[in-house]
Every structure is written in structure tokens, then in C-alpha cells.
N, C-alpha and C positions, 0 to 999 in steps of 0.2 A: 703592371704585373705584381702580384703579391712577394714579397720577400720569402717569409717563412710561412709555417705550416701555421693557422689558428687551432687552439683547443676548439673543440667541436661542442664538448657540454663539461659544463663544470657545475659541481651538485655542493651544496653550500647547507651545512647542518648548524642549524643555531642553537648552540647551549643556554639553558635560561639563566637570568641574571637575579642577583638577590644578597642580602649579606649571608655572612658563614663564622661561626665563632672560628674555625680552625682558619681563618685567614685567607684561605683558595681565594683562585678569581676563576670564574669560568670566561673561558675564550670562545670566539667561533673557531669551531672546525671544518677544514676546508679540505673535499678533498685531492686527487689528485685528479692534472689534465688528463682529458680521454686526448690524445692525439696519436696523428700517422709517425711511425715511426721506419728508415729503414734497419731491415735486419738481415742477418747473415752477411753481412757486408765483408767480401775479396776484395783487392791482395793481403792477407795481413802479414804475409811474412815480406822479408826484403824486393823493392823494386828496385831493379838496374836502368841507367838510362838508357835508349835504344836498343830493347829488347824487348818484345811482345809480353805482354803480360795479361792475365785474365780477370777483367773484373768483375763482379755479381753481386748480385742484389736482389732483397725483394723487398716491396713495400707495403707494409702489415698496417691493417686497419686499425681505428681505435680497438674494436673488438678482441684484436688478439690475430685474425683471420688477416690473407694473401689480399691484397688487392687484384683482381682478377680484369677487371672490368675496365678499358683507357677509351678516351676519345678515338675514331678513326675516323678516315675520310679523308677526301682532299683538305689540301691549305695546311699550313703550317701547326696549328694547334689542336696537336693529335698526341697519343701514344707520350715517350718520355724522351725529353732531350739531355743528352747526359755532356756537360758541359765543364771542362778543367780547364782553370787557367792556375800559373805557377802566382804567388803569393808577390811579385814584383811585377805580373803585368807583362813576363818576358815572352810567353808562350800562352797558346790557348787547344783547345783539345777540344771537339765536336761530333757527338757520335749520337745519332737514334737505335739504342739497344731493339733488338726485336724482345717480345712479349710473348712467355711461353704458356700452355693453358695453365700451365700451375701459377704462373703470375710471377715467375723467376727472369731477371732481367740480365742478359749475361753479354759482356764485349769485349771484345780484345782491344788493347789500350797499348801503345807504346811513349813511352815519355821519351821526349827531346833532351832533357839536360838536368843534372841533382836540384833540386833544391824540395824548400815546403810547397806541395799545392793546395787548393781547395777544390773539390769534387762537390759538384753542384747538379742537383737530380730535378730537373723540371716537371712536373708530373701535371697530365688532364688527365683527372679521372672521368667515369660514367658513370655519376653517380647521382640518384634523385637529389636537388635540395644540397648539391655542394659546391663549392667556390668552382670558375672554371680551371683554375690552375694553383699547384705552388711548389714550393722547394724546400728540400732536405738536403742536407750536408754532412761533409765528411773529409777530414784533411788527410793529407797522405803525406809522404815525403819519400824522393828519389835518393839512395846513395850518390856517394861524389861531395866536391868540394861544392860547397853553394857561392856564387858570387854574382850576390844580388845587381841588378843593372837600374840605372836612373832611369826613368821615362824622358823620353827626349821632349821637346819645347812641339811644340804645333809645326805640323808643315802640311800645306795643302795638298804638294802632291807625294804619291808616293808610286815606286816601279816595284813591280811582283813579279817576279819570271817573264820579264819584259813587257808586261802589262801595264801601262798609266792610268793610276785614281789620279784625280783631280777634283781635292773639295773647291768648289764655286763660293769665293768668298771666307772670311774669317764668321763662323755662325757665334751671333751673340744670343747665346743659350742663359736659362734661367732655371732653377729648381721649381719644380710642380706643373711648367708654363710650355704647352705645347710646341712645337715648336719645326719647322722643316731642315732637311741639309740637304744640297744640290749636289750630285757626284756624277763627272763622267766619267766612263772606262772606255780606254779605248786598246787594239790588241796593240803586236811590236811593231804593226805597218802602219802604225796611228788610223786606222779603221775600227769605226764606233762598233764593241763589242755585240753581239746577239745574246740577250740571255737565256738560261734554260731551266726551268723547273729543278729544284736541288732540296731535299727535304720538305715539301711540301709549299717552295717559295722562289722568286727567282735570286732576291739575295736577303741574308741573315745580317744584322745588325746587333750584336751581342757586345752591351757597356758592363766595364764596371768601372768602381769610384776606387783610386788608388787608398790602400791603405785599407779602408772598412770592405772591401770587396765587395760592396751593395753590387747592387745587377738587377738590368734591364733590358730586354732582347726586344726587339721590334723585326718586322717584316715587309718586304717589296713582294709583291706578288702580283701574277700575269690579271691582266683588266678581267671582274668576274669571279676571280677566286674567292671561295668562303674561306672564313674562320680566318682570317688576314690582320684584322684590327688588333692593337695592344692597349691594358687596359694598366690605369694607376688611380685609384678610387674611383671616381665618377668618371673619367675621362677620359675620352676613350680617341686614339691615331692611330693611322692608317699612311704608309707611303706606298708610292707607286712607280711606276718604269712608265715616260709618256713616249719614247723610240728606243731606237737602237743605242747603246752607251747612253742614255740617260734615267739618274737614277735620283728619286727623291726619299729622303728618308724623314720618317716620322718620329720626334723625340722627344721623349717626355718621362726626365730625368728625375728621381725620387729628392734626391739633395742638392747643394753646394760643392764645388770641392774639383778637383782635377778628374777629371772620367778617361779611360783608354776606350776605345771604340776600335773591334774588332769586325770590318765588314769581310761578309765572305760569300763568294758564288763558285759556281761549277761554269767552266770555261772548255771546252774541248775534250772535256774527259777529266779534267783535274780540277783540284779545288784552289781557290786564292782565299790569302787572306791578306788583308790591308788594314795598317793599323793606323790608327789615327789616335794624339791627344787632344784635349779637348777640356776647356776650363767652363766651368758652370756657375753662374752666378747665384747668389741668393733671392 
């Protein structure tokens, strides 16, 4: 999946070259990126932790113009995934803003605890001749004392509201290099979970790299679902659910470096999330 947004067309005017008795030099002139940009961007005044807040957006074309126009359909790579985690990895935030015809993206957002975040906009457009995906940013920051937390050491398993992940094995992952992870879920009776359709997937796989906050979202989804696969240049993974509690994930990490891995499904009406760290070699 792409990082950031690319310039779309960049128009390059070349000044002729020759001597000058007054000394000048002509340079190229270059001028500037056509890119997507978002605008109008809410909260700007104070956000409190644990208080509803409204966020809004729209994302304006090179043009100047609304984006009006997203992917829809089943499977996961649709409309905008509007995605916050806090700047230490301590907290992550998961919302699909709806799309109004004016092309205004608006959600209600509550933050869990002060500190810096990054507000990360996933965007498929419908567009003739455009990339399928990318992202625009935006950092916020919650009042309150901030007091950043280490990311803990690796553990395979982890309990969620009396839920068991269980990574299968230490994954010896690699930058750019495909790769699987094995995960069972099982509920508090140790009975292998059912999963269920949740944002257009059965479970969300959302990394990022400590520190640079790079990011990489991959997808499980029911046998048959389109638009399912995630792509990193040419490369393109796919994980899947082969029963009940068992889940494979598909990974294919842009760098090196320590990565947080945030899995998350809908379980009985509620959402889990399980965090997993996770070291990436070069």
C-alpha cells in the first residue's frame, strides 16, 4: 500500500541557457506539485480525552475540486479508512467516515488519553488512471499530561476481554519479503472464535513502524471476497481464515525496524483489538 499521496503531473519549464554580460544564470523553473490535498480539516480547537469530538474532512483534488467519487462494494478496499494511532503506539482509533454527496467526510472521534497523534486518511478513489489507494495526514494532539509508554518486547499471546490471540510461532519477518503469521482466537470458554464480516473484512491487520509511523494495513477475508489483496510495489498478499479461530495473515512490511501490529475483528457485537510487537529484519 502506498505511503503518501504522489504528485499527479509536474510541468517543468526550461529557461534557455547562454552567457550574459550582467552575469545572471538561468535556472529551470519548476513548477509546483498538482497534488490531493485534505481541506477544511476539524478539531482545530482543544480536544479533551474521553469526550466525543467531531472530525471533518474533505479531500480536494489536484484541481482545486471535492473528491466526490470512492471505491464501493464489497471487501475491504472501498470508501476511506480513517485510521489514528497515538505517536507511541499506545492507542489506535478505526473509523469508515461515511461520504456525503458533497464529498465531506465527517466522524465522531473520541480519544482514549492526552498525548501527540497521527490522523492517517486512507483514501480509494474512482478515478480513471489513478493509483488504487493512498494517504494524507494530519497530527492532532489531546490535552492532558502526556506520558509516552515503551512498547513492550514480543509476546505471542495476548487476552482481550477475555479473548486468546495466539501468535503460532516467533514470525521471522523481513523488509519488502512476503511473508505469513498464523493466529488463533479463541472466546473465554477456549472455543475457536466464528468470525464475522467488519468493515468489509473478517479481521483488519493495521502496522505501523515505531517511531516513523510508516503503515501498512493488510486483510483476512471470508473465502471469495473481492478487493481483499494488499499491494507494496509489484507485490501483491492476501491472508485468509481456513476455520473457525484460525487466522493467517498476509505481511509485507515496507522497512526494517520494530513494527506494532494492531489486529482487530468484531466478535459478538464488539470490536477487539490485539496488539502485537513485532521486529522486521532488513
Amino acid at each position: 500500500m502506498r505511503r503518501a499521496v504522489a504528485a499527479l503531473a509536474v510541468t517543468v519549464a526550461l529557461a534557455g541557457c547562454g552567457s550574459s554580460t550582467g552575469g545572471s544564470v538561468s535556472v529551470p523553473k519548476i513548477a509546483a506539485a498538482r497534488v490531493f490535498t485534505l481541506a477544511g480539516f476539524t478539531p482545530s480547537q482543544t480536544i479533551s480525552p474521553g469526550r466525543a469530538t467531531t472530525m471533518s474532512f474533505t479531500v480536494k483534488l489536484p484541481s482545486g475540486k471535492p473528491l466526490t467519487t470512492y471505491k464501493t462494494g464489497a471487501g475491504p478496499h472501498t470508501g476511506v479508512h480513517l485510521i489514528i494511532v497515538r505517536n507511541d503506539l499506545a492507542y489506535i482509533i478505526h473509523d469508515h467516515p461515511p461520504i456525503t454527496a458533497s464529498g465531506l467526510l465527517r466522524q465522531r472521534v473520541t480519544f482514549p488519553a492526552p498525548g501527540p497523534y497521527r490522523v492517517l486518511v486512507d483514501i480509494y478513489p474512482n478515478l480513471p488512471g489513478a493509483q488504487p489507494n493512498f494517504q494524507l495526514f494530519r497530527s492532532v494532539t489531546v490535552t492532558g499530561h502526556y506520558r509516552p509508554q515503551r512498547l513492550p518486547a514480543f509476546h505471542a499471546e495476548q487476552v482481550i476481554d477475555g479473548y486468546h490471540f495466539t501468535m503460532l510461532g516467533h514470525p521471522a519477518l523481513h523488509a519488502i519479503q512476503a511473508a505469513f503469521v498464523h493466529i488463533d482466537v479463541n472466546d473465554p470458554q477456549g472455543r475457536p472464535v466464528a468470525f464475522t464480516p467488519w468493515f468489509g473484512a473478517l479481521a483488519h491487520a493495521i502496522f505501523f513502524h515505531a517511531g516513523s509511523l510508516d503503515y501498512f494495513h493488510t486483510h483476512v477475508c471470508a473465502a471469495g471476497a473481492p478487493n481483499c489483496s494488499s499491494l507494496l510495489g509489484g507485490a501483491r498478499v492476501t491472508g485468509h481464515a481456513t476455520a473457525p479461530g484460525k487466522l493467517t495473515l498476509g505481511v509485507l512490511l515496507p522497512v526494517a525496524g520494530t513494527w506494532r501490529l494492531f489486529l482487530q475483528m468484531r466478535v459478538h457485537g464488539r470490536v477487539l483489538t490485539a496488539p502485537f510487537t513485532l521486529q522486521v529484519a532488513a
